[in-house]
N, C-alpha and C positions, 0 to 999 in steps of 0.2 A: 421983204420976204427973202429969207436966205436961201441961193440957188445950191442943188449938191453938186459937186464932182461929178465931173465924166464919169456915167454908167453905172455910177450910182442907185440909181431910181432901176434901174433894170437888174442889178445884183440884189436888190428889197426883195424886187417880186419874184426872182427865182428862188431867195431861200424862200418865201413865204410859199411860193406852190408847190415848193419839191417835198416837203413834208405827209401831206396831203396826197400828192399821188405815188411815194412810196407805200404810204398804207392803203391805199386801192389796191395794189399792185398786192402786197401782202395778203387784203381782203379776198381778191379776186384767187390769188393760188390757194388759199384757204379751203375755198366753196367748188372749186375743182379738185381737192383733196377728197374733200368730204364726199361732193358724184360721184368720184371714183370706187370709192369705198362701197358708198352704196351700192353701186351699180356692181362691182366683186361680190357685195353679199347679195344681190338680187340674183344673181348668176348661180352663182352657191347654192340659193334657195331653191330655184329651179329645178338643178341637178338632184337635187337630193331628193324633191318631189316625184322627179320623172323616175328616177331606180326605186324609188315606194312605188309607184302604179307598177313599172315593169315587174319588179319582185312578187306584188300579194296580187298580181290579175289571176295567174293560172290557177290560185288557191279558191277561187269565189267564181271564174268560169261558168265552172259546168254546173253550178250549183244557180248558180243567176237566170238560167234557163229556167229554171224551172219553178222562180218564185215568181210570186205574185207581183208585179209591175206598180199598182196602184199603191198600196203600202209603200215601194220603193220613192213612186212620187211626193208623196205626204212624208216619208224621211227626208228628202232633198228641200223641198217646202221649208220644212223644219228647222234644217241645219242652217238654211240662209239667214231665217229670223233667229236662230240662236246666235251666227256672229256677229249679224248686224247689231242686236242687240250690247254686242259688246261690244263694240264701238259707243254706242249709246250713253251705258255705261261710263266708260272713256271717259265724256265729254259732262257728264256729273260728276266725276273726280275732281276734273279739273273748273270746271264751277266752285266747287269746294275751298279749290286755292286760292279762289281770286281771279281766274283767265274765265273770259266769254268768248265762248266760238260756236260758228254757226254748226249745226248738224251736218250741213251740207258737205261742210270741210272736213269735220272729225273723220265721218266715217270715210271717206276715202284714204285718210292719214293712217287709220287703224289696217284697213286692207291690205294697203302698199307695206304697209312699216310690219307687218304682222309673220309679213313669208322668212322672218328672219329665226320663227319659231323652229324653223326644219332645219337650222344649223345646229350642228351639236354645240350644247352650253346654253346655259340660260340666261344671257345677256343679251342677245342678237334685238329680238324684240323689243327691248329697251332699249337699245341704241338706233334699230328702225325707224320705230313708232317717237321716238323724243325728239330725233335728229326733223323730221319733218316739221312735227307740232311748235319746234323752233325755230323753222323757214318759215311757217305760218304765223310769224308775230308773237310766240310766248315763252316766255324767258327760259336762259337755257335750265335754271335750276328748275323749275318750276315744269318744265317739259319731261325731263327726265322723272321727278318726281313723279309725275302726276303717271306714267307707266307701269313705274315700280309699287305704286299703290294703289293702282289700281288691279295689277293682275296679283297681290297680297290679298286684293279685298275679292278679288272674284273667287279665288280658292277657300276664302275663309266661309263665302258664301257656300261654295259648293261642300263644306264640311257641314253646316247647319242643314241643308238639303238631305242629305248622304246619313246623318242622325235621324231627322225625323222617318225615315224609310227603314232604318235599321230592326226596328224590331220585326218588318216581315222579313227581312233576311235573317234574321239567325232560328225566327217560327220557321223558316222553309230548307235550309242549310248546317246553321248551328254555327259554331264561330270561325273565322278564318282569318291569319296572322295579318292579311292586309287591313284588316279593320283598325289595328292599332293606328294607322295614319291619322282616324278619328283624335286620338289624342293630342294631336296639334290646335284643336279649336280652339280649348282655353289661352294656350297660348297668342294664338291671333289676336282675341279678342281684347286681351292684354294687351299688346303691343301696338295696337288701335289706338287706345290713350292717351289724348295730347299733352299728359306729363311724361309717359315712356317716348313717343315719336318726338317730341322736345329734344330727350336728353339722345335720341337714338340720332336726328338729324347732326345735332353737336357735336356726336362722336367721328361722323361723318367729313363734315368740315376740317377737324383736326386734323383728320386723318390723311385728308386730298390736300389740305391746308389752301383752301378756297375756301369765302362767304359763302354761304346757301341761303339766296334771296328764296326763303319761304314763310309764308306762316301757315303754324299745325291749326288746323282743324278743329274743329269741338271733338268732344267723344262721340257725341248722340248724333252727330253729320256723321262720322264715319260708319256709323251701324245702322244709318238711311240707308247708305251705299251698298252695303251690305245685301239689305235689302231688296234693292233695286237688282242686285245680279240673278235675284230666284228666279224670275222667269227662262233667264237665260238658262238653265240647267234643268227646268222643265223642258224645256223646248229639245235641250242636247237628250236626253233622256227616253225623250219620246222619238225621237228621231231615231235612237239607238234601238226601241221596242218596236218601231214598223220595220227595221230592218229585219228584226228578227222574227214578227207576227209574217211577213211575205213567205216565209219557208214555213212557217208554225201556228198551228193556233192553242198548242201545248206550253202554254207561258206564263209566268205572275208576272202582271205590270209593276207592279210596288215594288215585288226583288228587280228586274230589270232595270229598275231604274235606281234604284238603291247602285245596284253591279255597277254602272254606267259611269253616275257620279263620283263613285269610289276611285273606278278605274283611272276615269282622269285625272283625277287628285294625286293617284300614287303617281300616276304618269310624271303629272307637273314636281313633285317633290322629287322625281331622280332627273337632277340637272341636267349631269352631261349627257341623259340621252335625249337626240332630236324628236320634239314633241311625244315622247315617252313611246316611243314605238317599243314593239311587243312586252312592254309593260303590260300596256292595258290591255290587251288578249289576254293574258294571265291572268288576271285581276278579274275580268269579266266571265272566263270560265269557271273561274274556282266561287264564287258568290251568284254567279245568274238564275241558277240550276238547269241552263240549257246540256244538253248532250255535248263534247267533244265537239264534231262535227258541225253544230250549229251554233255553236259559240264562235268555233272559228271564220265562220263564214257570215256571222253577226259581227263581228267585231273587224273583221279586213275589208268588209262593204260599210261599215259606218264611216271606218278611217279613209276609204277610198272617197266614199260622200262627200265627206269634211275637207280632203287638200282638194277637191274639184272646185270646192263652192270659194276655198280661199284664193286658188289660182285666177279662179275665173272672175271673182272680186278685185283681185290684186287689177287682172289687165284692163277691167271696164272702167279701175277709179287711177291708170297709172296719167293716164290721158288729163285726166281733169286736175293730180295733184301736178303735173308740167304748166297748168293754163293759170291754175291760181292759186295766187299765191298773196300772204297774209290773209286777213281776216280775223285775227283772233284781240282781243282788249284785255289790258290786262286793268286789274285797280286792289289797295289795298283789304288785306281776311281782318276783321277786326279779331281781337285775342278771344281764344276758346274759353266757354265758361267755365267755373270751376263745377262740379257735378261728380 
């Protein structure tokens, strides 16, 4: 057996481990990069919550004396199962792709990842909600993806919703310019298509000049998904008509919720503002056919609703997304059928 040289054997194993723990080392400032961030945009998100409740309290005030409490209940009710639901949601997209993860974990990933909604720009949420669902074990392309189309498919949902109500809004109103958003549905539904999301993913790659470990979808799965989101905008809808039945029993449920869905829709389609604030006041006065006054006090207690149930979501699942982590499987989409 040939002996090596003096220190030899001890110069192997140094270069052999130094390798290895420069990229821990790498690995580790990485994922303190990334808390970091997070935790800046969590803080961010906060801020901008809390100057929404301090700015629209004094506007809903003196007016919340004097409505009905029980209605207010059954709105809050509402809102919960409407976001949980979309998490829900979520976590059928990403079935879709190939990733299994338990419900237990989506929906807290959606919660935490979600406060990123009340930054200006519509990216936050998607970097939230992808950034986690990729600590939880599924790929980064595949994480981000399943975000970004899922809240394409929640809005395209919310346009098919927003149609079928339509004709009591314009029997109670007549037309109004925000309707045109409707025109975005054809589009959606197009861009669904796993020969457009094909060529759209492709363009993507080029573009970042990164592989995009995904495969698209069938057509007929993506307009399941679709599907799946109608509840959730029943639920937002009705949430938005007990806020407004507790001041009123002078109301169409059908326009109301028609108004509602709209609302949010124009909201999500103007980016840079954070979660479409006073879009959707606008939106929801000019199609509700509530009065001034009750519009505005419908729409700043829905929105007041909606960031309570998301805060208070964010703190009960921040707990549980620090304790666990992974959980998710990922396995290959076989190719979409041709259809």
């Amino acid at each position: 057996m040939t002996e090596l040289p003096p220190n030899t054997a001890a110069d192997v194993e140094l270069d052999v481990t130094s390798e290895p723990v420069t990229a821990s080392r790498r690995g580790g400032t990485a994922t303190r990069l990334v808390t970091l961030v997070g935790l800046v945009m969590g803080l961010g998100a906060v801020g901008f919550v809390v100057r929404t409740l301090v700015n629209e309290w004094p506007r809903v005030s003196k007016e919340i004396d004097r409505a009905d409490g029980w209605w207010l209940v059954l709105a809050v009710g509402c809102a919960v199962a409407a976001m949980t639901s979309i998490g829900w949601g979520w976590r059928g997209v990403m079935k879709t792709l190939g990733v299994q993860a338990p419900l237990r974990r989506v929906i807290p990933w959606y919660y935490v990842g979600e406060l990123g909604k009340y930054l200006p720009g519509g990216v936050w949420p998607v970097l939230g909600r992808g950034e986690l669902a990729r600590r939880g074990g599924v790929p980064r392309s595949r994480a981000y993806a399943s975000v970004a189309m899922s809240l394409g498919i929640l809005y395209l949902s919310a346009m098919f919703v927003a149609a079928a109500f339509l004709p009591f809004a314009l029997t109670g109103g007549g037309f109004d310019v925000s309707m045109l958003a409707l025109l975005a549905l054809p589009i959606g539904v197009t861009i669904l298509h796993h020969d457009v999301l094909a060529r759209l993913v492709a363009l993507v790659a080029r573009l970042t000049k990164r592989e995009i470990d995904m495969e698209i979808p069938a057509w007929k799965d993506s307009l399941l998904l679709v599907l799946r989101y109608v509840p959730t905008w029943l639920l937002i809808g009705t949430a938005t008509w007990a806020v407004a039945r507790s001041l009123t029993s002078d109301l169409d449920y059908p326009r109301v919720m028609f108004a509602t869905v709209l609302s949010w829709t124009v909201g999500f389609l103007a980016v840079p503002v954070p979660s479409g604030a006073g879009i959707r006041e606008a939106v929801l006065y000019a199609t509700s056919g509530l009065d001034h006054a009750q519009s505005v006090f419908t729409a700043v207690t829905a929105r007041l609703i909606f960031v309570v149930v998301d805060v208070g979501g964010a703190a009960i699942c921040a707990p549980i997304v620090r304790r666990m982590r992974g959980g998710a499987t990922v396995s290959p989409v076989g190719p979409p059928d041709d259809q």
